[in-house]
Structure formats: C-alpha cells, structure tokens
N, C-alpha and C positions, 0 to 999 in steps of 0.2 A: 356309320358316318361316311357323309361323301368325299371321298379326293377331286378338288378341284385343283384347278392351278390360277391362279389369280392375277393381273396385273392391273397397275393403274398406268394411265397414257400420263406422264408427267408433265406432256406440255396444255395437259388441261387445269382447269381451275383460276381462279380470278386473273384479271388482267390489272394490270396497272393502275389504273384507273381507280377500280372498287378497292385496291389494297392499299392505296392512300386513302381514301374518305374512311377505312374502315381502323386504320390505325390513328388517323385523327380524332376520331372516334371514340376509340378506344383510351387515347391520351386524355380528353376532356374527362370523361366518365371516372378514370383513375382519382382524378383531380377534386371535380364536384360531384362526383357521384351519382346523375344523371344530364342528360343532354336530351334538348328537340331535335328532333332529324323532320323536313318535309317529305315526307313521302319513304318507301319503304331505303331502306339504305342497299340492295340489294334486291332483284328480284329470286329474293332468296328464302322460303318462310323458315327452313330451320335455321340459317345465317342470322334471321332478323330475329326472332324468338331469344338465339343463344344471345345479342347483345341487349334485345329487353329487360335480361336477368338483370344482367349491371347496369339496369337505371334509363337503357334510352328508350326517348318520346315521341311514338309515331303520330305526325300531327298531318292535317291537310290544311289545304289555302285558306277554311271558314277557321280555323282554328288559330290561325299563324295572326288574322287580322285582330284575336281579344289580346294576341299577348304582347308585353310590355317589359321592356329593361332584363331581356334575356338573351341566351343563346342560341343560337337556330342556327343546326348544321342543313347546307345543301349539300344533297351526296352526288355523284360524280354524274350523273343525267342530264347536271345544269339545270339554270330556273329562266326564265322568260323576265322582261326586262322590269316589268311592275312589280314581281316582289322585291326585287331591290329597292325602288319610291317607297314599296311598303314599309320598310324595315327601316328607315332611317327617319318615315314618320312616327312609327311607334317604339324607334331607339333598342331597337335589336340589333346586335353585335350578329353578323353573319358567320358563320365558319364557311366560308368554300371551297367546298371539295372537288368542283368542279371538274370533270377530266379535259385536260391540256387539250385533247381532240377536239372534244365536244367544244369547247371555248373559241376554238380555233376558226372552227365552222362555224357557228354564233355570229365574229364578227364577217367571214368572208359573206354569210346571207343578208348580215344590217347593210355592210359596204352597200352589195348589190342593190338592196332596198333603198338608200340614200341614189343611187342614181339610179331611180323609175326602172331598174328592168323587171321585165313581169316572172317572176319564181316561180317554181311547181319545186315539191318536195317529197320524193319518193321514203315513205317512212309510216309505220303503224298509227293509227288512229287512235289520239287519246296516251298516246305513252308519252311520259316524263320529258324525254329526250326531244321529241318532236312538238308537245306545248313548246318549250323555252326555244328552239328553231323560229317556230309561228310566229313566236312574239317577237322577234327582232323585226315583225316586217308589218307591227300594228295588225297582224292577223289578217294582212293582203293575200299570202301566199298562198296557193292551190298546193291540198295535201291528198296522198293518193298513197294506196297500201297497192292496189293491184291494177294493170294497165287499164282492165275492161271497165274501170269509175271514169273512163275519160273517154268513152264511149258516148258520145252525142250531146258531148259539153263544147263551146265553140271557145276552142285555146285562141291566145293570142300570138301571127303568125311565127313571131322570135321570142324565147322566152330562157333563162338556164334551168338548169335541173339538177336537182342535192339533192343526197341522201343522206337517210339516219346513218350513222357510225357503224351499225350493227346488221345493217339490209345485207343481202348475198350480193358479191362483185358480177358473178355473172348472170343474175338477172338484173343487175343497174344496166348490165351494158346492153342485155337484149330490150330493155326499157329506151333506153338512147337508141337503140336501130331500128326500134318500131316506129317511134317518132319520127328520126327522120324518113323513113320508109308513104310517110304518111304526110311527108312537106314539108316540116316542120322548119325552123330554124334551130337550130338546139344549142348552147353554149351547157356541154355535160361538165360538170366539176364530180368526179370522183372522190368523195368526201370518206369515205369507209374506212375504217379503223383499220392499219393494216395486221396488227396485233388480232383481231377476230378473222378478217377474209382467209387468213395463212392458213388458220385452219383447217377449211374448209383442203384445204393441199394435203395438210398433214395429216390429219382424220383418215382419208380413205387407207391409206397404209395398215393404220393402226387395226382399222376396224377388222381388212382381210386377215388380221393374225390371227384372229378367234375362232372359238367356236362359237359362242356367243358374246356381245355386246352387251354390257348393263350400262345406261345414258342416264347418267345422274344430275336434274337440273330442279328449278321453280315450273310452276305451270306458267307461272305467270314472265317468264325468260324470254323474250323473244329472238335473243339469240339463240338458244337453250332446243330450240322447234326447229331453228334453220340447223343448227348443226347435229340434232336426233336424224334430222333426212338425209346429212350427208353418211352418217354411220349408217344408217338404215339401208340407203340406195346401193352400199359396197357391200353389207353385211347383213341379209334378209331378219337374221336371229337375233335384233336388236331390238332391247327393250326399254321403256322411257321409269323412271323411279322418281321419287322426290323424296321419298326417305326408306330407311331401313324397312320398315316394316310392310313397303309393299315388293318385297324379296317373295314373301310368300307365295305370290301368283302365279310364276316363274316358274317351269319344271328344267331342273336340271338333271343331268346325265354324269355317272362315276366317272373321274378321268378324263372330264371337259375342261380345254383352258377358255379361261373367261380376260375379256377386257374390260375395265374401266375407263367410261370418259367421263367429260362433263363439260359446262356452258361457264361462260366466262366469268360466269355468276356465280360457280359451284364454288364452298371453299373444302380445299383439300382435307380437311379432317372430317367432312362428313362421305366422301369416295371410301378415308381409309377406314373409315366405321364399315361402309357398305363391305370392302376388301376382307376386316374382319368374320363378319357375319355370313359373308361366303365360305372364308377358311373354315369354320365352326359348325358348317351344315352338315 
C-alpha cells in the first residue's frame, strides 16, 4: 500500500451562491419529493446525479414552456428576463435561487440598457450566467469569450464593459487596457464575484505545498478550467479529476504529499471521497 499524505484546500468547494440554491433545493425535495430545476443546478455531474436520486428534474427552456401549475427552481446562474413572462403565463411558482451577485449585475446591465449605452460583456458563450446577462439588454449586447472575436468588428467609439461573475480579474483588466490601448472609450465595471477572483490569490499558495495537485471539478465548470491553470501555472504536477475513478491514470510515488482543490462548483464530500481513495491506495 502507498503512504501518501493527503490534504484538502478548505477554502475550496462551493461558494455561497450554489449553497443556497442547493439547500433550497434540498428543502423542496424533503417536502414533495421531487422538484424542476432549469438547467443543471451546479456544473457539477456527480453533485447533480446525487440530487436526481431524491427526485430533482433537469428540465430546459423547450420543456419549462409544456409545464403548468408547478415548481421550477432557478439555480444560482440566474434566468433572462422571458422566463419570468414565461412562468407567470403558465402559473409556475418560481423558486429563485438566484445568486445575490449575479442579480446584482443583471440589474447594473438592464439600468445601463434603459439609458442606450452600448454594452459588450466579457463572458463564455452560451453559459447559463451570461443568457440571463444578454437578456436584460433585449439581446443588444456584444458577447465576447476572447479579445481576438473583436478583431475587425467596428465597436461603437464609447461603450462599458461587464463581466461574467466567474471570468479571471486579471484578464478583465488586460481586456479593459487593450481596449483602451486601441481608442476606445471604456466605462469598465468590474462585475466578478470576489468570493471566486480570491482564489485565484489563495490557490497559488496552496498548490506550491505539494507534490502533486489533484483539481477536482465538472468539465463543464468554467470556473473549474480558470482555476485548474491557476494550480497548474504554480504546480506543473497538477491534475484535472471529475470523479474518483479517474484517480487511476495518475501515477503516484510512496511518501508523496498530495493537495486537494476544487471549483466553486466542487461539493466537499466528493474532494473527501477523492481524499479517501488516496489514503487507501
């Protein structure tokens, strides 16, 4: 049997945000013994898995318009402004689990959108979080993952600029200096969740303690990618997991101490599974 030494980073694993929509969650499901959630409640497949057991119903937008006279939890991503008209046409009782951030930013983009300025919104294409952004703004606003999609598009000369909750602070800000580097007018609003950017501080610490890094997230985490590279870029021996059983691939060494982290999406009993399953090798 191998001796490892084992730790988990305790300032990883869900943020506030997913630990409300996931105990509201879990409250309904107690109750009536299944619940709709839009979209996954976590980018999390064994998090969302373990709450399918007790009854909850991963539904999309085609699904949400047949149903009628029910529940439908929104998890903390936020929804775009039409499924609200949706649901109060077809008499669904919303759960919002909204996170406070995300809500926050929602209405600073509608404001800015009621007075004509022209938005750009640095944030993944297609995520949960950045629809229900778009939609405050009637789907005016210019959406952009990476600087070079703004490459020989003609912006409009003054414009602000938001970010998803979950984008890295220091390429928002090299985003905002390219801009202006480039003429721009830029009104930057620094929108980022400071509960995820911290990390990125806290991480590199964590990660030089190891010998190796096991990065325990969803694929589908887009915070989960930005903070594997910040373990990665301090700790070369750093490996990405989404569950137990891809421990296998991983060659470890007698007498190696190992770190745990994970994405603000991990929940801590599946890190301490992974912790176990190290001790036992």
């Amino acid at each position: 049997m191998l001796s490892l030494q084992v730790t988990i980073d305790q300032d990883s694993g869900f943020c506030f945000g997913v630990v409300y929509a996931i105990d509201m969650a879990e409250e309904i499901l107690d109750e009536q013994g299944y619940l709709y959630c839009l979209g996954d409640i976590v980018h999390n497949d064994e998090e969302v898995n373990r709450l399918k057991a007790k009854g909850l119903r991963i539904i999309d937008q085609d699904v949400l318009k047949t149903i009628r006279n029910e529940k439908v939890l929104i998890r903390a991503h936020g929804e775009a402004p039409e499924t609200y008209r949706l649901a109060v046409e077809n008499n669904i009782q919303l759960i919002d689990a909204s996170c406070p951030v995300v809500l926050k930013l929602q209405n600073r983009i509608k404001n800015a959108h009621d007075k004509d300025e022209h938005i750009l919104i640095y944030g993944k294409h297609g995520h949960a979080e950045v629809i229900g952004l778009h939609g405050q703004t009637d789907g005016d606003a210019l959406v952009f993952q990476d600087i070079s999609e703004l490459n020989g598009i003609e912006l409009p000369q003054k414009f602000s600029l938001y970010s998803q909750t979950t984008k890295s602070t220091d390429n928002f800000y090299k985003i905002k200096d390219e801009l202006l580097a480039r003429g721009y007018d830029v009104k930057a609003n620094d929108t980022i969740c400071r509960q995820v950017s911290n990390r990125d501080k806290e991480l590199p610490v964590f990660a030089n303690k190891f010998d190796k890094i096991v990065f325990v997230s969803g694929k589908k985490s887009s915070n989960g990618k930005v903070l594997f590279e910040v373990c990665k870029r301090n700790n070369p021996n750093t490996y990405f997991i989404s569950s137990v059983d891809e421990l296998d691939a991983i060659h470890f060494k007698q007498g190696e101490t190992i770190g745990i982290a994970g994405a603000t999406s991990t929940p801590m009993w599946l890190m301490e599974d992974v912790k176990k399953a190290l001790e036992s090798l």
